[in-house]
MOPAC internal coordinates of N, CA, C and O (Angstrom, degrees):
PM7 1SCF
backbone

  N    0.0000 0     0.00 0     0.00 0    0    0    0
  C    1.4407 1     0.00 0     0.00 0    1    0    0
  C    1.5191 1   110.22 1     0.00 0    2    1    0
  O    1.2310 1   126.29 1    -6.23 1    3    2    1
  N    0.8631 1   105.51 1   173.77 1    3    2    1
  C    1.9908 1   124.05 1  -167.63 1    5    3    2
  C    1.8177 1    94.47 1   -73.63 1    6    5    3
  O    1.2310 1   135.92 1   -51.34 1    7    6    5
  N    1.5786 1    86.78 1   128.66 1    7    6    5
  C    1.6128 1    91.00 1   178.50 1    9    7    6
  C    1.4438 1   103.84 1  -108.24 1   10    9    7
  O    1.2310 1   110.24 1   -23.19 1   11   10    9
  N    1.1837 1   135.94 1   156.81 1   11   10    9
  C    1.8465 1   116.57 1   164.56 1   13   11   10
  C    1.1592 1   104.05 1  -138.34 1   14   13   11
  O    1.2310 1   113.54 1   -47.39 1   15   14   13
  N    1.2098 1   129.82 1   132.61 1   15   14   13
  C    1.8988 1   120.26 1   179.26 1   17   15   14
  C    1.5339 1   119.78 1  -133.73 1   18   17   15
  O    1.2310 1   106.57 1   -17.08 1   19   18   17
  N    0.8780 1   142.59 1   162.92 1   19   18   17
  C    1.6866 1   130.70 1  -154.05 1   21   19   18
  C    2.1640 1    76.84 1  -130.50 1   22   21   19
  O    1.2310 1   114.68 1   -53.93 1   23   22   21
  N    1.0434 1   127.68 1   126.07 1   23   22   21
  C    1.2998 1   159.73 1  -168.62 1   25   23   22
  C    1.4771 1   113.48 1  -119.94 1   26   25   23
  O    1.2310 1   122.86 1   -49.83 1   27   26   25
  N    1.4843 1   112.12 1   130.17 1   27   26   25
  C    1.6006 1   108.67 1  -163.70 1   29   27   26
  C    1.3176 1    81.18 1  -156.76 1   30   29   27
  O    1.2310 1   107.27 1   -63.28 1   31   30   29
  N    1.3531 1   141.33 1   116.72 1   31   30   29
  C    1.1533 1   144.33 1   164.73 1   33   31   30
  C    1.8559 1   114.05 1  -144.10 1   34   33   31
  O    1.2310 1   123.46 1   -57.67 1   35   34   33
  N    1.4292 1   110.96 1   122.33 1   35   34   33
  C    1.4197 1   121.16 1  -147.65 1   37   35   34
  C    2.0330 1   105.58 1  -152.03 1   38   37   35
  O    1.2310 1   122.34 1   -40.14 1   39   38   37
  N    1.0090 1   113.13 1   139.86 1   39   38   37
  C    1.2661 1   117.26 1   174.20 1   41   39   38
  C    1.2292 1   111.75 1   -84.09 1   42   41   39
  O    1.2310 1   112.68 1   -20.74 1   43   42   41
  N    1.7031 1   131.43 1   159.26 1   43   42   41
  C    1.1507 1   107.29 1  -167.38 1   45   43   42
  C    1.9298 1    98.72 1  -121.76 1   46   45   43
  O    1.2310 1   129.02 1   -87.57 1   47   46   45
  N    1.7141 1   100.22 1    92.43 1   47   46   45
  C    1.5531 1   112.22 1  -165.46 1   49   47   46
  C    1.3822 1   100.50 1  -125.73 1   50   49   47
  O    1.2310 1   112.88 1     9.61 1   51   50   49
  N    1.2701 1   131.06 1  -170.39 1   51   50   49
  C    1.4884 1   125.94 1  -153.10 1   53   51   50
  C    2.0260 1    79.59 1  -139.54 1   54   53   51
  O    1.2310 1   120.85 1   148.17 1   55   54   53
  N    1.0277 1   115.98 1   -31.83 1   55   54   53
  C    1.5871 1   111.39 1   177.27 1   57   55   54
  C    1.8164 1   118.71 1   -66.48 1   58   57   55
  O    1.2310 1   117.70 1    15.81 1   59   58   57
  N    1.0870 1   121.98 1  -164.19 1   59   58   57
  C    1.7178 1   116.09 1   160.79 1   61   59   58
  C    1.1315 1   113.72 1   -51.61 1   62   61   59
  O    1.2310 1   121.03 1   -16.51 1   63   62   61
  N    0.8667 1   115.63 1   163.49 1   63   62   61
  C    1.7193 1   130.76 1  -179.14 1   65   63   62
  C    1.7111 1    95.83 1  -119.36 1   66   65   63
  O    1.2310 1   112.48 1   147.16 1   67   66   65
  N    1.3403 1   131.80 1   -32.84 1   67   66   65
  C    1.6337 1   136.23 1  -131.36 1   69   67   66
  C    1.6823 1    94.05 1   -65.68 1   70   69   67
  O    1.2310 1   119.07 1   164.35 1   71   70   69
  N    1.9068 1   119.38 1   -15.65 1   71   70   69
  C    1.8435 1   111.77 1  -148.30 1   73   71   70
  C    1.4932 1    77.71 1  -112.05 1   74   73   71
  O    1.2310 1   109.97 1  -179.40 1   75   74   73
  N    1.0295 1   136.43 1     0.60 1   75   74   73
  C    1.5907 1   135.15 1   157.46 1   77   75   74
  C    1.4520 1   121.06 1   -99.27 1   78   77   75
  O    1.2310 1   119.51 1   140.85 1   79   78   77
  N    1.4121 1   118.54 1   -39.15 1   79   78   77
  C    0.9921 1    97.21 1   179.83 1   81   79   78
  C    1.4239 1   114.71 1   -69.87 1   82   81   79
  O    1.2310 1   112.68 1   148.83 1   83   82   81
  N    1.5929 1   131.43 1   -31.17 1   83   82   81
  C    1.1181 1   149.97 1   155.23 1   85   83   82
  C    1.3313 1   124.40 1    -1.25 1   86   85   83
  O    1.2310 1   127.92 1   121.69 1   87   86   85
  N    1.9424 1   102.37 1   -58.31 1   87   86   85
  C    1.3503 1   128.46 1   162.11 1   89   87   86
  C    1.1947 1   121.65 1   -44.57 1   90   89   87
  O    1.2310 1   130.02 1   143.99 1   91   90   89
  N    1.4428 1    98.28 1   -36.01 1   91   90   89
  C    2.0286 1    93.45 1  -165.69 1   93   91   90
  C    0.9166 1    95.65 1  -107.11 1   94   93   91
  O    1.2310 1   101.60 1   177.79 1   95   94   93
  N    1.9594 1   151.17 1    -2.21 1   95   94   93
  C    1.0297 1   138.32 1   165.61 1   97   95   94
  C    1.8422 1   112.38 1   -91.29 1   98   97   95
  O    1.2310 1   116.75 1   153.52 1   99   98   97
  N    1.1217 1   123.79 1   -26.48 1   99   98   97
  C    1.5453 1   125.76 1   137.55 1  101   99   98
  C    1.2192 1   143.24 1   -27.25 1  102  101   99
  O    1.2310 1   130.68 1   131.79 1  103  102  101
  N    1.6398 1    97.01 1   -48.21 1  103  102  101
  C    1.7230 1   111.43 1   174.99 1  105  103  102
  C    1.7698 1   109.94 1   -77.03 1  106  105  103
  O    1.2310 1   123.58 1   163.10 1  107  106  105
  N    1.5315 1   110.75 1   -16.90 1  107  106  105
  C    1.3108 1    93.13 1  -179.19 1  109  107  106
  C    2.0159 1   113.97 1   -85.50 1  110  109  107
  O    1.2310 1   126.44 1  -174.87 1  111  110  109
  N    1.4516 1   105.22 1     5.13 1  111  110  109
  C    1.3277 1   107.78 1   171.47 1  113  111  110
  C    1.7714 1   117.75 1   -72.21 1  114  113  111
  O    1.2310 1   127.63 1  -169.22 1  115  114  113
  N    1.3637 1   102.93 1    10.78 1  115  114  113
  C    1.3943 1   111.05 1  -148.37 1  117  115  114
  C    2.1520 1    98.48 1  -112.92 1  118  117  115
  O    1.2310 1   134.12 1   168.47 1  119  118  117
  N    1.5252 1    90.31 1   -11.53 1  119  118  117
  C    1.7100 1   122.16 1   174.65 1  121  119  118
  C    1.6016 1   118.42 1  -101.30 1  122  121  119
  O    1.2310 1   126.82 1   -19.18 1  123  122  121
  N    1.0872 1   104.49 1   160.82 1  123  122  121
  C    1.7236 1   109.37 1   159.98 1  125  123  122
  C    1.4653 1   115.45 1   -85.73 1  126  125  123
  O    1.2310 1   125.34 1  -125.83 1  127  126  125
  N    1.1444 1   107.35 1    54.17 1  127  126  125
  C    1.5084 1    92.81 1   164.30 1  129  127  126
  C    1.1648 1   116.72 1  -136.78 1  130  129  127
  O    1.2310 1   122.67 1     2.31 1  131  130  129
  N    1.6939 1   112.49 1  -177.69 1  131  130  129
  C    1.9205 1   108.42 1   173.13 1  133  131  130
  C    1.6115 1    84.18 1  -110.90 1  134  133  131
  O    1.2310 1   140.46 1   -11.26 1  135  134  133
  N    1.5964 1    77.90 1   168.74 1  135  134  133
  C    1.5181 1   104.58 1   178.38 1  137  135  134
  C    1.6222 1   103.27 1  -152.11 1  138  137  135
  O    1.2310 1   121.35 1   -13.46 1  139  138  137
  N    1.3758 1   115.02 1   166.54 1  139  138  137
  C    1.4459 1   126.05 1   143.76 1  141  139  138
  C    1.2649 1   109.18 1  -153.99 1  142  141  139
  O    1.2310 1   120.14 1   -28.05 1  143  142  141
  N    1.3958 1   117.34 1   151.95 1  143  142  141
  C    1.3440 1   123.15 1   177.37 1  145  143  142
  C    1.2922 1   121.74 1   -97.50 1  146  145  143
  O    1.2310 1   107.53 1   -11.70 1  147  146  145
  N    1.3570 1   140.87 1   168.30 1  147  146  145
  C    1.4536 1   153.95 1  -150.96 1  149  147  146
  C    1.4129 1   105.71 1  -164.61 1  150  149  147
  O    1.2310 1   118.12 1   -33.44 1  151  150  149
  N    1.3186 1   121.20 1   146.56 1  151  150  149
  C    1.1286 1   126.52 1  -179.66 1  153  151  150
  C    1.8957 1   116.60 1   -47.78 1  154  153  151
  O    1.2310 1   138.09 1   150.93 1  155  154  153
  N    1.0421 1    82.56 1   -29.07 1  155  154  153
  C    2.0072 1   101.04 1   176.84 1  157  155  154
  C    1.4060 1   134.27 1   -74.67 1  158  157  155
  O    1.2310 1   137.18 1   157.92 1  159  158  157
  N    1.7523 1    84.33 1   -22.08 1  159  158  157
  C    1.4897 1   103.81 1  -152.48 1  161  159  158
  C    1.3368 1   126.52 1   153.24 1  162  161  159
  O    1.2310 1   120.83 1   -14.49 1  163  162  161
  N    1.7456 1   116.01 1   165.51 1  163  162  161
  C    1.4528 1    98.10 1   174.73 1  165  163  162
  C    1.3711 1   112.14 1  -128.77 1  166  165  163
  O    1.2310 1   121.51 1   -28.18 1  167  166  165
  N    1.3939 1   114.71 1   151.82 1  167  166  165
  C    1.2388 1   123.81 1  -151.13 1  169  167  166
  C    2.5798 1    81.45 1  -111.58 1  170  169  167
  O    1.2310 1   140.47 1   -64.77 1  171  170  169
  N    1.8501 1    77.89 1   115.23 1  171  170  169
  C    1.6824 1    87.94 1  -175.31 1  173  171  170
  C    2.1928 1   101.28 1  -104.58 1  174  173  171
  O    1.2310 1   127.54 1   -46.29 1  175  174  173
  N    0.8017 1   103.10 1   133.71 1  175  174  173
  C    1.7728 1   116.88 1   162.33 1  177  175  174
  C    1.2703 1   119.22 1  -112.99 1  178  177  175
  O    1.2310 1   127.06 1   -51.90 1  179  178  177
  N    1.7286 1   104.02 1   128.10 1  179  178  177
  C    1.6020 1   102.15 1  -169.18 1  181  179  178
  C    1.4955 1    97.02 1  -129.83 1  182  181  179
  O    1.2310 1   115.83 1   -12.93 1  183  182  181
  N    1.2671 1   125.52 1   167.07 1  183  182  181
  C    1.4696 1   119.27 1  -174.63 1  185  183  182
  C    2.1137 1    94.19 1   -86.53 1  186  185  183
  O    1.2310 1   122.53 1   179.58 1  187  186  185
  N    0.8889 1   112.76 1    -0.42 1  187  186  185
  C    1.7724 1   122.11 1  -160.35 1  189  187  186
  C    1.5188 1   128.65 1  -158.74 1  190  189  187
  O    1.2310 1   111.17 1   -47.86 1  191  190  189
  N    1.1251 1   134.22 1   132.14 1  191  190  189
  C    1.7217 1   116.19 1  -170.10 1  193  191  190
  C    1.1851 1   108.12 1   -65.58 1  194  193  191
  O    1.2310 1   115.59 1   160.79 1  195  194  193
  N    1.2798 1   125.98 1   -19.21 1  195  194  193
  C    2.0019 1   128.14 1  -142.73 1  197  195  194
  C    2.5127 1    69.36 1   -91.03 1  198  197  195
  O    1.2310 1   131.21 1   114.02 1  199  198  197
  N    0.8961 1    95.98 1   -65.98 1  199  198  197
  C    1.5917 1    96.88 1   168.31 1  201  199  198
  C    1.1651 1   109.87 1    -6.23 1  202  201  199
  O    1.2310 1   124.98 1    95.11 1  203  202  201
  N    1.1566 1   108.04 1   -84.89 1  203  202  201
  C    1.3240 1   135.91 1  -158.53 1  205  203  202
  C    1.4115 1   130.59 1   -75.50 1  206  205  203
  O    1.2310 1   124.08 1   158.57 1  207  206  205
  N    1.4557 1   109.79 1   -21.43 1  207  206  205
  C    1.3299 1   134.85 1   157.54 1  209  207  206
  C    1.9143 1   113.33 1   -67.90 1  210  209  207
  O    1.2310 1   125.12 1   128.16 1  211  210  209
  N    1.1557 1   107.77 1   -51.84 1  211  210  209
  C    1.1805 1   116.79 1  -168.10 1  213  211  210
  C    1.7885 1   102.48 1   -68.54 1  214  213  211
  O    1.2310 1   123.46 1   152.83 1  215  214  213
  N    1.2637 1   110.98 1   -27.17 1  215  214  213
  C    1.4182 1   110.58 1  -167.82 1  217  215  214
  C    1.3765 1    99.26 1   -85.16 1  218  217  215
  O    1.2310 1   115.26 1   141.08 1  219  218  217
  N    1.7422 1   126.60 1   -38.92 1  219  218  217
  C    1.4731 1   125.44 1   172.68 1  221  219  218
  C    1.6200 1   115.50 1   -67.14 1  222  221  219
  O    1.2310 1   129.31 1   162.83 1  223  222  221
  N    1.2331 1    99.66 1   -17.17 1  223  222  221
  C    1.7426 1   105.66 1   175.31 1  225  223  222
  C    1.9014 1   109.93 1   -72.04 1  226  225  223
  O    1.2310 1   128.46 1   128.20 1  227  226  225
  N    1.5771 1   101.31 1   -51.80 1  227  226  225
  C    1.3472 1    98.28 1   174.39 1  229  227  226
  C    1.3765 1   119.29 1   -64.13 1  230  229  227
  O    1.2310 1   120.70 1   137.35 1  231  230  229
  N    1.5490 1   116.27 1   -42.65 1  231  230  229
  C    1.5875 1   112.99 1   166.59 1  233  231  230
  C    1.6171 1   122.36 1   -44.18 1  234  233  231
  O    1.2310 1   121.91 1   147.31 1  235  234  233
  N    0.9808 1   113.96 1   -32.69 1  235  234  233
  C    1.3032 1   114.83 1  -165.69 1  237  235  234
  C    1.5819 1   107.94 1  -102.61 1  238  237  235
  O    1.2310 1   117.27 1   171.93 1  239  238  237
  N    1.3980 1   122.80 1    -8.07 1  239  238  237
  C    1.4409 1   133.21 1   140.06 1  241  239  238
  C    1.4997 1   144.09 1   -48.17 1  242  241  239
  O    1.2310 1   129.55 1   123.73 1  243  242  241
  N    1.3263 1    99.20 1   -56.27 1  243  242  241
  C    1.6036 1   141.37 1   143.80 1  245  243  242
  C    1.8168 1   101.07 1   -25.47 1  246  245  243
  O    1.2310 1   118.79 1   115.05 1  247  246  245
  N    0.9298 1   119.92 1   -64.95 1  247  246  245
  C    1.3725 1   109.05 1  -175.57 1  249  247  246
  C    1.5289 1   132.48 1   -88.31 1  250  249  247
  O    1.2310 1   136.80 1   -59.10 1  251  250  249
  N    1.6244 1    85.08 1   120.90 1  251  250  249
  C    1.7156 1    91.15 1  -171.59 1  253  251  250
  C    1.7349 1   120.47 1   -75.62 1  254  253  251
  O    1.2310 1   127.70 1   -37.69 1  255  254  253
  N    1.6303 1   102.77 1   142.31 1  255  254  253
  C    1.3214 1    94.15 1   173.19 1  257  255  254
  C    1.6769 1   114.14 1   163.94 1  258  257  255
  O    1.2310 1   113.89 1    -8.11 1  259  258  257
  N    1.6480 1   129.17 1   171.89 1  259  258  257
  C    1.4811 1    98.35 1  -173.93 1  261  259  258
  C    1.6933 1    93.14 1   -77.23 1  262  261  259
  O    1.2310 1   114.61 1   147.82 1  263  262  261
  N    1.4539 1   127.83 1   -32.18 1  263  262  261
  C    1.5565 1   122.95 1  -174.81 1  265  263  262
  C    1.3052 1   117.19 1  -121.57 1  266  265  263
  O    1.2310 1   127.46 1   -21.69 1  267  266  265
  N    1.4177 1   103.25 1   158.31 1  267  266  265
  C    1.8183 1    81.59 1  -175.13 1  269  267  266
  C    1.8288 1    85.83 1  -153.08 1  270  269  267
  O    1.2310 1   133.29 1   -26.49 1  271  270  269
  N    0.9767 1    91.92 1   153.51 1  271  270  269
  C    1.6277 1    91.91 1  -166.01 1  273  271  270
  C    1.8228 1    91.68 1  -123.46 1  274  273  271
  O    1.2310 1   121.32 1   -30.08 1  275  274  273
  N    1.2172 1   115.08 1   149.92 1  275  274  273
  C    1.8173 1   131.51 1  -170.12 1  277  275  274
  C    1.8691 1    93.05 1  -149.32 1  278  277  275
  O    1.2310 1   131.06 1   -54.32 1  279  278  277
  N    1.4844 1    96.25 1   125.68 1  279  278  277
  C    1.3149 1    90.04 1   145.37 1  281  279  278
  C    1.2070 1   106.67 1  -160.14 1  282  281  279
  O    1.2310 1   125.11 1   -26.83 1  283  282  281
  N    1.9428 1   107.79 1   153.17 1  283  282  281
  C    1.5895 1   118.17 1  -149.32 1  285  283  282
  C    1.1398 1   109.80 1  -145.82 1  286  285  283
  O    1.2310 1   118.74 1   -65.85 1  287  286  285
  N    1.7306 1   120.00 1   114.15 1  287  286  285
  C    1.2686 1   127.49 1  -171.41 1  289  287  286
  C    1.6436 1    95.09 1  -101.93 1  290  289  287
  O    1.2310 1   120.42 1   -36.49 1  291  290  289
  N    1.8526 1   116.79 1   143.51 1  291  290  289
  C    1.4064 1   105.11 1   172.52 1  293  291  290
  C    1.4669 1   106.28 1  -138.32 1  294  293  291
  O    1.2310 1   124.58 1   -61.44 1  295  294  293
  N    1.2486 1   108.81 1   118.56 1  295  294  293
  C    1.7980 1    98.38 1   148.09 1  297  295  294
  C    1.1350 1   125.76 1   -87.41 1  298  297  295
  O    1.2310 1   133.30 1   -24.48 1  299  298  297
  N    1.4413 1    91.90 1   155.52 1  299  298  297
  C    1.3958 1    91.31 1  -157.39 1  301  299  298
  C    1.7329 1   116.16 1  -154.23 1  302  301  299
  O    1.2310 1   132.42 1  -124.17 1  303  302  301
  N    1.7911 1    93.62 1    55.83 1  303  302  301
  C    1.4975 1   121.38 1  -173.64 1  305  303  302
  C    1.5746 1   110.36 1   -56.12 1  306  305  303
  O    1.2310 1   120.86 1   -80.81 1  307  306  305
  N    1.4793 1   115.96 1    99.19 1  307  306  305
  C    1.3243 1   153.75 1  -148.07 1  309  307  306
  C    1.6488 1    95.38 1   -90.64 1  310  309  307
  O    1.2310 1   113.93 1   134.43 1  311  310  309
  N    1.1396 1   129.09 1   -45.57 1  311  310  309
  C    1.9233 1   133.16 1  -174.80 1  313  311  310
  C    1.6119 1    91.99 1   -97.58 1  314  313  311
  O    1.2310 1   107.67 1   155.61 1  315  314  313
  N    0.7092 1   140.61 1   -24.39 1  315  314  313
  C    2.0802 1   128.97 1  -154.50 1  317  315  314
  C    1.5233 1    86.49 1  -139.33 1  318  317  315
  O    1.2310 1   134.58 1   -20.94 1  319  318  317
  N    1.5986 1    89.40 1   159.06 1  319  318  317
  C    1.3555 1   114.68 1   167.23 1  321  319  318
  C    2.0463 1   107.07 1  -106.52 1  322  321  319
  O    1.2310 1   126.90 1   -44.28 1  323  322  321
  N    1.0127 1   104.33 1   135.72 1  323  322  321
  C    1.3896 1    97.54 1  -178.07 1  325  323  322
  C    1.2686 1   111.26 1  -153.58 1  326  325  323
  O    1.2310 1   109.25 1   -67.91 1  327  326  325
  N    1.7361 1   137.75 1   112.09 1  327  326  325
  C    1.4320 1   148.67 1  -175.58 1  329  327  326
  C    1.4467 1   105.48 1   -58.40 1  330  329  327
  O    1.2310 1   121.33 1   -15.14 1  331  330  329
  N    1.2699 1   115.07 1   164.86 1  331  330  329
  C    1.5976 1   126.12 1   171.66 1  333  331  330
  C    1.3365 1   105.56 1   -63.16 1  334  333  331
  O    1.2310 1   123.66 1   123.27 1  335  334  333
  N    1.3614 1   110.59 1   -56.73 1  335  334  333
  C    1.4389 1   118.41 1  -165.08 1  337  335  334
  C    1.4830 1   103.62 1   -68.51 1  338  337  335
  O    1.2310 1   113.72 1   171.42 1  339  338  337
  N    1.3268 1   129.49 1    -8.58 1  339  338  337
  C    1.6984 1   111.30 1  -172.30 1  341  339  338
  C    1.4268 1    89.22 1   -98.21 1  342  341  339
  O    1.2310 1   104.84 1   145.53 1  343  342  341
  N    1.0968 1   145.63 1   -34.47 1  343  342  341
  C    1.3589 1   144.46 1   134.28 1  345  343  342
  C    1.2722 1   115.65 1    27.66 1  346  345  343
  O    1.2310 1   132.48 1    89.55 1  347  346  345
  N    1.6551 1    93.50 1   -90.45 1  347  346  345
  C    1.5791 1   130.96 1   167.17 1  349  347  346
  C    1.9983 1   110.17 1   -53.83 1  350  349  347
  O    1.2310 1   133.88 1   122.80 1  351  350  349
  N    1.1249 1    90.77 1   -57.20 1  351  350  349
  C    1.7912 1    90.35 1   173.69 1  353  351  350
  C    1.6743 1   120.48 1   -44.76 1  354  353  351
  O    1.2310 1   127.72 1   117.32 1  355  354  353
  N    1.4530 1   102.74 1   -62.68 1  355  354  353
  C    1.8896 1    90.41 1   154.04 1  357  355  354
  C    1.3018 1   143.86 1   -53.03 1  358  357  355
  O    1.2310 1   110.69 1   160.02 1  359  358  357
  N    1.0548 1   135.10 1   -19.98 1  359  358  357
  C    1.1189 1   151.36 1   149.32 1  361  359  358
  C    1.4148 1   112.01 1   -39.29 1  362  361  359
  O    1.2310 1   137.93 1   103.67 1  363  362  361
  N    1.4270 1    82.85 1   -76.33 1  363  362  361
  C    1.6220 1    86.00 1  -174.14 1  365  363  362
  C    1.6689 1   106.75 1   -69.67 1  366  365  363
  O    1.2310 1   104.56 1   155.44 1  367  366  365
  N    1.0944 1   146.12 1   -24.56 1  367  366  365
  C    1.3190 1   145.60 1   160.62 1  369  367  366
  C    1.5189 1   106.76 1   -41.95 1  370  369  367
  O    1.2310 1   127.78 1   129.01 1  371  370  369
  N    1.0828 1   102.63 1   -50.99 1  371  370  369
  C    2.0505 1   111.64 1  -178.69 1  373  371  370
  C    1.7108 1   109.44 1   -58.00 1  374  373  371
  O    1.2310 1   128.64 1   128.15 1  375  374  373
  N    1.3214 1   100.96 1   -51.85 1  375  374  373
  C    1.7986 1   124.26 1   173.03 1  377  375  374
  C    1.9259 1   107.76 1   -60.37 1  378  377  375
  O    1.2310 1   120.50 1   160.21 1  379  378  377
  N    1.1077 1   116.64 1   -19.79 1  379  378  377
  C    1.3393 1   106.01 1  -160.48 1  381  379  378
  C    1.8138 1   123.77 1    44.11 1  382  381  379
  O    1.2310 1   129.49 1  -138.20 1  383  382  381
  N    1.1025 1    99.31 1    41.80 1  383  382  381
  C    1.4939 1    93.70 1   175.44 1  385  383  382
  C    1.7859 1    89.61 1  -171.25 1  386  385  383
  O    1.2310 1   131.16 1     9.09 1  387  386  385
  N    1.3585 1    96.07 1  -170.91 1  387  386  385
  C    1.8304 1   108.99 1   160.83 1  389  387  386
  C    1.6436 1   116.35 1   -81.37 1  390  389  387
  O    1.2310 1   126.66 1   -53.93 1  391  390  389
  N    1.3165 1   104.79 1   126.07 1  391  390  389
  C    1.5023 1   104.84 1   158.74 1  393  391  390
  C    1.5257 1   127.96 1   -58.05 1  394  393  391
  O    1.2310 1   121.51 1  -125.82 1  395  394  393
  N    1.0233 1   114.72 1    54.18 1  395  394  393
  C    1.7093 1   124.14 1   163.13 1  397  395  394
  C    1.2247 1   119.24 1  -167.31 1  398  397  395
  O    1.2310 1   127.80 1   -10.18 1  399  398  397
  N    1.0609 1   102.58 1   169.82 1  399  398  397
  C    2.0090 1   111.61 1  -160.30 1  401  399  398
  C    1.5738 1    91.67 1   -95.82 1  402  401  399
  O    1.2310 1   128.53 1   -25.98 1  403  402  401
  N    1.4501 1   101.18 1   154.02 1  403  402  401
  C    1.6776 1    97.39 1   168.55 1  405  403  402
  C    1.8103 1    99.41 1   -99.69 1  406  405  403
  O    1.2310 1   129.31 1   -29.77 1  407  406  405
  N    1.3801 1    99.65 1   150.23 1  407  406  405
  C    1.9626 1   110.00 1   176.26 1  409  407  406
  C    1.1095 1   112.97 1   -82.81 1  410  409  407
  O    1.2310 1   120.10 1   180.00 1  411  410  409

């Protein structure tokens, strides 16, 4: 069933982070899964955890450094299949509009 996990993997340096985090969002091209990233983080979908594990394992490999800090929230809807974005689609169904502000 549909796994979805919100992915945060970061070195722990006082300069940019953007040419590391880079690394670990690269390495997950290297999996079956989707992803997109967010200023926070990236939100990964795997058809399976063993998936999805393995792809946050390489992400969090990927980044060079003496520390590197990961942290990984997962659902992990076990009877249903369910996308990130329908996720987001209820939400915003509840909201009557889009969940985001315009700039």
């Amino acid at each position: 069933m549909t796994v979805i996990a919100l992915l945060s993997v970061a070195p722990v340096i006082e300069d940019s982070m953007a040419g590391e985090v880079a690394k670990a969002v690269d390495a997950l091209d290297d999996h079956d899964v989707r992803y997109e990233t967010n200023p926070m983080g990236t939100v990964i979908e795997a058809a399976d955890i063993d998936t999805l594990l393995a792809a946050v394992g390489d992400a969090h490999k990927a980044v060079d450094g003496d520390r590197v800090s990961t942290v990984l929230k997962i659902d992990h809807k076990r009877d249903t299949d369910q996308a990130a974005a329908e996720k987001v689609e209820a939400v915003e169904s509840e909201l009557g509009r889009p969940a985001k502000t315009e700039e």
